[in-house]
Phi, psi and omega in degrees: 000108153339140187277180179275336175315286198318312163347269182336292243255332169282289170347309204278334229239310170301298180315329164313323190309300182317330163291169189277195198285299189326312182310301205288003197261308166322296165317294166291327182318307187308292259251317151335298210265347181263331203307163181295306162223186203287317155325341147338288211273333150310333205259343178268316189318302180293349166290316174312294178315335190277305183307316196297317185253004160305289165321322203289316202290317192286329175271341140344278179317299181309311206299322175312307179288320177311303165306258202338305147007272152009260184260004165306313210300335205282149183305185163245167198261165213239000000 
């Protein structure tokens, strides 16, 4: 049987799935910092970090199309 930290630490890793990015990002940080060791706690951190900036670029992205959107969609002034 698994000890309860490894328990915790699964449990905690799934229910994460479920968050929006920011949260999740937050979090495994918060999460980081409890794991037993460090290497772990290196290897979430730097995932954390990847999801941040995965993220900072897909919302890059949306703000692009949306503008562009923008202004393709507009009449033209006469």
């Amino acid at each position: 049987m698994e000890n309860s930290a490894e328990q915790l630490i699964k449990y905690v890793l799934k229910k994460l799935e479920t968050e929006p990015v920011e949260k999740r990002v937050e979090l495994y940080d918060v999460l980081a910092s409890f794991m037993p060791d460090e290497t772990t706690s290196v290897q979430l951190r730097k995932c954390s970090e990847e999801l941040r900036q995965i993220d900072l670029k897909l919302q890059s992205l949306k703000s692009f199309f949306f503008i562009r959107d923008t202004h393709e969609n507009s009449e033209p002034r006469s």
